[in-house]
C-alpha angles and dihedrals in degrees: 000000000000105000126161140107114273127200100262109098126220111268141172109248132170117259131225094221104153119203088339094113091206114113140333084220142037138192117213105199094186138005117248124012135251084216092075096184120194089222105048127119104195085098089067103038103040121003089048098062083053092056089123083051103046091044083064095063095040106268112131106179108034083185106047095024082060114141090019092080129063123164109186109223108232119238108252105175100194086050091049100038086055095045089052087046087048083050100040094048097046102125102244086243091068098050118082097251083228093072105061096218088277134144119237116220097227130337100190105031134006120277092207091050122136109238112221120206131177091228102057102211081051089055096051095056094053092054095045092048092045089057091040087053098046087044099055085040095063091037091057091042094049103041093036094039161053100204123122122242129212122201113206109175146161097199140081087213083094086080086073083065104053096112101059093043101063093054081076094071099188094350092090145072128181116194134184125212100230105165084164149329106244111114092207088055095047109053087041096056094025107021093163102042122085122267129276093246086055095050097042081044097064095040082060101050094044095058070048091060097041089253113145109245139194127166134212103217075187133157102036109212103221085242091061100066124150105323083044093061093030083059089044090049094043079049108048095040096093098066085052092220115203086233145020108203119194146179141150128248118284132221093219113148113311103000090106099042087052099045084056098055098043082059093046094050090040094047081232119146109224130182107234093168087117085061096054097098140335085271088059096046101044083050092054096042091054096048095047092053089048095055091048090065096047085050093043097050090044082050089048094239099101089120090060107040114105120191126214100211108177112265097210111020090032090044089043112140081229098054096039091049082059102060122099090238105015093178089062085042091055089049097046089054102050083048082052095050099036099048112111108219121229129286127185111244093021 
């Protein structure tokens, strides 16, 4: 495991989000993630465009090493303070409507992560100065600014920040990533991160503590399918999150290639036939969203639930052609991608 602090602070930048209605900004507190999840994308959107970066500091394959790699961005304060007035100060015609001037903790790692290191009082100092840095961050954001602030996380260690969240009143969403609840899935697809039952755990406690709440049943594993999310949405509905974002996995650089050898080292069949092509994928992403609608209205959160359908591979002229009405397909998309998500006080 590479894990130190590196010379990049921590800083509030806009995000390129598309159709996705979460935040205009976003704060990065490291680079790379301990999670380390099969499924995740942020190797191909973000570590890989800092491959000069990352081989520095002796990461070879930003893609496949992912997981294995955290730099823990410094607090500069100057350099902060000027990032959340750039934000802040950004005219509301200049801002996508679907992200609710709101800050995204964080869009490519965890902010709540535990950071491993193989010297344990190292360890411990990059953990303490991670948490000093995000705590000074949300106090800033919340004392020198209006802007909203949106909490995605995998870990239960958010619960240490309750207090501070809920000095936000309606300025503030946490949300879990809950793709299922199936404990077996999910160390297969996700072995470092904590268990459902904790995450849905702390979604639960935090409606409990007045604290606003959302949740992200993203990415769908293909063995989930509709009595999985119908299980997720049953689950979730008593902490009466404002949105209940999902999508299925993507087969974005590297993903595939990792799911295969997680199930090589782990001796795990796994059926990789929706990864065959981009047929097979787009087959098995529409079916999936689909059958998130059916759960979610047997659930009766259909009103709430947002889908993430894919705005290239997903809008593609190929895979539209292919659909059986392509004209209602077409439709059903552009409702997908121009829907605003929830937010508490709108």
């Amino acid at each position: 495991m590479i894990s130190t602090i590196h010379d990049i602070p921590a800083t509030i930048k806009p995000n390129n989000f598309i159709a996705k209605s979460l935040s205009n900004f976003a704060l990065n507190t490291c680079i790379g993630c301990g999670h380390g999840c099969r499924v995740c994308f942020s190797p191909d959107t973000s570590a890989n465009r800092l491959r000069k970066l990352l081989c520095a500091y002796g990461v070879e394959d930003p893609i496949m090493d992912w997981g294995h790699y955290v730099l823990v961005r410094p607090w500069d304060e100057p350099k902060f303070m000027a990032s959340l007035k750039a934000a802040e100060d950004t005219p509301p015609g200049q801002l996508k409507a679907d992200g609710n001037r709101a800050i995204l903790l964080c869009s490519t790692t965890d902010a709540y992560q535990v950071i491993r290191n193989p010297d344990a009082a190292h360890g411990k100092l990059l953990n303490l100065h991670a948490r000093a840095t995000l705590r000074k961050a949300l106090i800033a954001i919340r004392d020198h600014s209006t802007l909203n602030v949106r909490i995605l996380t995998r870990s239960p260690l958010a619960r240490k920040d309750f207090d501070i969240f809920k000095t936000f009143g309606n300025r503030l969403l946490l949300g879990t990533s809950l793709p299922t609840l199936d404990t077996g899935l999910s160390r297969f697809y996700e072995p470092k991160v904590p268990a459902p039952a904790q995450r849905l755990k702390l979604l639960t406690d935090a409606h409990a503590a007045g604290i606003p709440t959302f949740v992200a049943v993203a990415p769908v594993y293909p063995e989930v399918g509709y009595e999985g999310m119908l299980e997720v949405f049953q689950a979730v509905k008593k902490a009466e999150p404002w949105t209940i974002y999902m999508e299925p996995v993507n087969i974005r650089l590297g993903i595939v290639d990792r799911i295969r050898e997680e199930a090589a080292s782990v001796g795990r069949d796994i059926d990789l036939t929706p990864f065959t092509d981009g047929v097979a994928w787009a087959k098995y992403a529409i079916s999936t969203l689909r059958d998130a609608e059916r759960a979610a209205t047997a659930a009766g959160v259909r009103d709430r639930l947002h889908l993430w359908p894919d705005h290239e591979a997903l809008g593609a002229k190929a895979v539209i052609s292919r659909q059986s009405d392509p004209a209602a397909y077409l439709r059903w998309l552009e409702t997908c991608w121009n829907r605003i998500s929830e937010w508490p006080g709108k």
